[in-house]
N, C-alpha and C positions, 0 to 999 in steps of 0.2 A: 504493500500500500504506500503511495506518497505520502509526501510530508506535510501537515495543516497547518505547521508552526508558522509563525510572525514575530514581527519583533515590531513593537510601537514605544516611540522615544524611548531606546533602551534598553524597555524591559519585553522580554520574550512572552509571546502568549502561545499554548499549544494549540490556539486554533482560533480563528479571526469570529468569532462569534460573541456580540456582544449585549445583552438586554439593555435597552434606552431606559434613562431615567424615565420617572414617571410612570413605569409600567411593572416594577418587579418589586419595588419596596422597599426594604433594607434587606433584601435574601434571603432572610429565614424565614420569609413567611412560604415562598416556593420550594426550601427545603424539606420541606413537609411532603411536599409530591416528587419528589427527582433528586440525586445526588446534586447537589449546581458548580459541587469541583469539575463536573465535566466541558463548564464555561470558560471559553477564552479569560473572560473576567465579566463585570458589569455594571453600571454605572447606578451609583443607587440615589433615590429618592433627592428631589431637590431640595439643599438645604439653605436657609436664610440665617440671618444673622439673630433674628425672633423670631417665637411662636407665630406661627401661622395658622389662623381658619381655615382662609380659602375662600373664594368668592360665593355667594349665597347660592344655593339652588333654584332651581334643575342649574346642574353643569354637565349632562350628557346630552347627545343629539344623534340617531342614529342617519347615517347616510349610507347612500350606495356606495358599495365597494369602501367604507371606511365608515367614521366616525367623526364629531365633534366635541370637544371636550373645553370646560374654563373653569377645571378644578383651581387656579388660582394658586399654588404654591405652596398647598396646604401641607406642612412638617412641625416638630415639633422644637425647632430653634438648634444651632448648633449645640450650644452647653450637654443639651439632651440628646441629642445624636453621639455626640459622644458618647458621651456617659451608661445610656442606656441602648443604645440601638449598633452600636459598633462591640461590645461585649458580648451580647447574643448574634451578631453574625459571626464574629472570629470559633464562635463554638460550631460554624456548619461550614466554614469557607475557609480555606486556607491558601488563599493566593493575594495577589493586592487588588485592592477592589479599586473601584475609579470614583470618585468623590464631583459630583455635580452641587457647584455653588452659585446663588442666582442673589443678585440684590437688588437697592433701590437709589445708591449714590455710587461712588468710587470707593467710600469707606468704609461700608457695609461690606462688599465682596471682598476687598484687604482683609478686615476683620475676621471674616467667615476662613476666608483662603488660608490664613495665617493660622487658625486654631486647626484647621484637620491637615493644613502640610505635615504638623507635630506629629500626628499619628501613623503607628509603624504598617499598619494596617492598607493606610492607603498609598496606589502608585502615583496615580495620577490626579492633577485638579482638572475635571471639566468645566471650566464659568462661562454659567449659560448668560450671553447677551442677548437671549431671540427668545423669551418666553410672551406668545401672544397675548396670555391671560390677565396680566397685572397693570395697572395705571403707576405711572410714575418709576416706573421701573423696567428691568427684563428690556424688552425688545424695543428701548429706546434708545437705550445704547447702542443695539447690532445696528442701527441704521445708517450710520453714518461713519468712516475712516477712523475720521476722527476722533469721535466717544469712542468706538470700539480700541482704537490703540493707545487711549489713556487708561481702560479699564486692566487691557493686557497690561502696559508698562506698570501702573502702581501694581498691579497681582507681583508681578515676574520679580519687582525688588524687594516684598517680602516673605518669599517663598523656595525652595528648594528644589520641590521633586518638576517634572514636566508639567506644562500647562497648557490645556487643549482648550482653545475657545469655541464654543459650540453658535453658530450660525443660524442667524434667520432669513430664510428664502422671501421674505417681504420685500425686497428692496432689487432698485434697477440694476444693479451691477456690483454680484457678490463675491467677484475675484477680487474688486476692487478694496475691501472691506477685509477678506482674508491677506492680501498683501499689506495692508498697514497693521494689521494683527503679526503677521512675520517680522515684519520692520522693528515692532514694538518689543521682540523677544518670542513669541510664543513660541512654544514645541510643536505645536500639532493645530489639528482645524479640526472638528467636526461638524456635517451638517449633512441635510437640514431638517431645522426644527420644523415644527407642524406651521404650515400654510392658513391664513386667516377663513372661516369658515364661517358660514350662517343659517339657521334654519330656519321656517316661519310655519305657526300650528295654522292650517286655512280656517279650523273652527273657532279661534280665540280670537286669530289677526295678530297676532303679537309672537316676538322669535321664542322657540324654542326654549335657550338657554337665558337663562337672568341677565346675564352677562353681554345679553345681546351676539355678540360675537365671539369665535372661538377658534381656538385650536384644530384644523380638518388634516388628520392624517389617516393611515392605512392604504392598503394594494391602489388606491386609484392617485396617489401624488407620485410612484414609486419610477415613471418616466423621468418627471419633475427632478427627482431627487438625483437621478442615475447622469441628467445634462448639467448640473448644479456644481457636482461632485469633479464631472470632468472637468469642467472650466475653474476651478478651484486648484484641480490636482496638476492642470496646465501652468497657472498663476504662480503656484509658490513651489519650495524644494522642501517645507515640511512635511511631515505626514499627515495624511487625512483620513479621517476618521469618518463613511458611510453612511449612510441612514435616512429612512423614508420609504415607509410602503414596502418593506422587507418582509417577503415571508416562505421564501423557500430559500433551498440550496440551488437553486440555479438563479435568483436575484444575487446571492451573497458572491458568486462568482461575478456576473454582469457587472455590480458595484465594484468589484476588485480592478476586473479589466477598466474600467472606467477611472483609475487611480484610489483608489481605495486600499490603505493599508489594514483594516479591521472594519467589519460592518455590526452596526447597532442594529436590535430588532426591538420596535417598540409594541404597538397596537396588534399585533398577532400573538402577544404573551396574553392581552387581556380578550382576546377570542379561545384562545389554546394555551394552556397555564406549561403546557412542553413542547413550545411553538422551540425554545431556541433549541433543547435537548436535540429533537426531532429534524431539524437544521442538522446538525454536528453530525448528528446517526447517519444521515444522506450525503453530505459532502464527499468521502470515498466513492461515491456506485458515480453522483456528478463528473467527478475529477476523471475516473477512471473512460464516463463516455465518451468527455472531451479531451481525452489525452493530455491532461492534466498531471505532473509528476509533483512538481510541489507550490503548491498557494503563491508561495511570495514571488514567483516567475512569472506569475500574469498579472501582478500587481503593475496598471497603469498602460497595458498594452495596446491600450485601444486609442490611449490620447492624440 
C-alpha cells in the first residue's frame, strides 16, 4: 500500500484527513463512536477569549446539497478549554491537535493565541478570520490584506508553534488576502470557510435562521472550494490547508491535486458522525485506482 503521510508546517500527519472546527467538538465526544487516533489530526471547536452563547435560535437551515448554520461561536472561553476540555481529550487522543482561535479585536486573538500556544497538546494555531456568524468580529478581518496581516503579524510575535490563518471565501480576490497573511509571517493558509447563506420560511415570510444570514456549507460549495484552494496554492509557497464540501476520498484527493497539503472535512461529520474515519478507510482502494503511490506526490499537481 502507499504512503498517506504529510507533513504540514513541520509536523508529520499519517494521513491528510482532517475534521473542520465546528463540526467534531473537543474529540471526545466522537470518541465515543471511532478510535479518532486514526485522524490525521483535527481542529477543535472554536475558541474565544470568553464564554460564548452563540447567536439566538433557530441557527440551523436545511438546504440542498448542504446546510446553513449561525451557531455564533458558541464555547466555553479559553481558561475552560483549557482547563477542562483539553484534559479529557488528551485521555482519547494522543497526537497534536490543531487549536482554532477566533476573536473580536487584534487583542482578543493574541490573548487566546498566547494561552493554548502554552499547551503541549497543541501543534498548530488555526485563527479563524472568516467566521460569517458574528458582528464585530471573525470575518471582518478576513476581508481585507490588511486587517488580515495585522491579525497574522501580532498572533506570529506572541507565539511559537505554526500559525494557519483560516480564510473567508466572501471577498473579491483571496490570493490576494493569503499573500499578505504570508508576508505577515504565517505558516500555512486554510480555506475556505463557509460561504454566506440565506433561507426564507414562505409561510412566516421571514428567514429561517434569527440571524438572518449564515454560514452555507457542505457537497454543493465543494467546486467553490477546490478553484479557491488553487489560486491560493498558486499565490503563496506556504502550505494550505483544504476544505469545503468535502466528503469522500476522491474530493480529498481532487483538493490535494488542486494544492492542498491536508484536507479538512467539516458538514459531512454532522451528517455521518464516521464521515472522516470512513474517508481514511477508502483513501488506499482511491490511490490504488489512480495510480497513486504516495499522497504528498500529487500535492498541487494540477496548479
Amino acid at each position: 500500500m502507499g504512503s498517506l503521510k504529510v507533513n504540514l508546517c513541520g509536523i508529520e500527519l499519517e494521513n491528510p484527513v482532517i475534521p473542520a472546527s465546528g463540526t467534531f467538538g473537543f474529540g471526545y465526544e466522537f470518541a465515543e463512536i471511532y478510535d479518532i487516533n486514526c485522524l490525521g489530526t483535527f481542529s477543535f471547536k472554536g475558541t474565544t477569549k470568553d464564554p460564548r452563547f452563540g447567536n439566538p435560535t433557530p441557527r440551523i437551515a436545511e438546504c440542498t446539497a448542504g446546510m446553513i448554520n449561525a451557531v455564533g461561536l458558541q464555547n466555553p472561553g479559553v481558561e475552560k478549554v483549557i482547563s477542562e476540555e483539553l484534559p479529557k481529550l488528551s485521555a482519547c487522543f494522543n497526537k497534536k491537535v490543531m487549536a482554532n482561535v477566533s476573536g473580536f479585536s487584534v487583542e482578543d486573538y493574541v490573548y487566546t493565541c498566547e494561552k493554548l500556544d502554552k499547551e503541549e497538546q497543541v501543534g498548530w494555531l488555526e485563527v479563524n478570520i472568516s467566521c460569517p456568524n458574528v458582528h464585530g468580529g471573525g470575518m471582518s478581518f478576513g476581508t481585507s490584506p490588511e486587517a488580515a496581516a495585522e491579525v497574522t503579524r501580532a498572533v506570529k510575535a506572541a507565539t511559537t508553534k505554526p500559525v494557519i490563518i483560516k480564510l473567508s471565501p466572501n471577498v473579491t480576490d483571496i490570493a490576494s488576502i493569503a499573500v499578505a497573511c504570508e508576508e505577515a509571517g504565517a505558516d500555512g493558509i486554510s480555506l475556505i470557510n463557509t460561504l454566506l447563506g440565506m433561507r426564507i420560511n414562505l409561510r412566516t415570510r421571514r428567514p429561517v435562521i434569527a440571524n438572518k444570514m449564515g454560514g452555507f456549507s457542505g457537497s454543493a460549495i465543494f467546486p467553490v472550494a477546490v478553484r479557491m484552494v488553487c489560486q491560493v496554492a498558486n499565490a503563496v509557497k506556504i502550505p494550505v490547508v483544504g476544505m469545503g464540501g468535502v466528503t469522500t476520498a476522491e474530493d480529498v484527493v481532487e483538493m490535494m491535486m488542486a494544492g492542498a497539503r491536508a484536507v479538512e472535512v467539516g458538514a459531512a461529520n454532522l451528517i455521518n458522525p464516521t464521515a472522516c474515519r470512513d474517508i481514511i478507510d477508502d483513501l488506499p482502494r482511491v490511490m490504488e485506482k489512480y495510480g497513486i503511490e504516495n499522497l504528498k506526490d500529487i500535492i498541487g499537481v494540477a496548479k
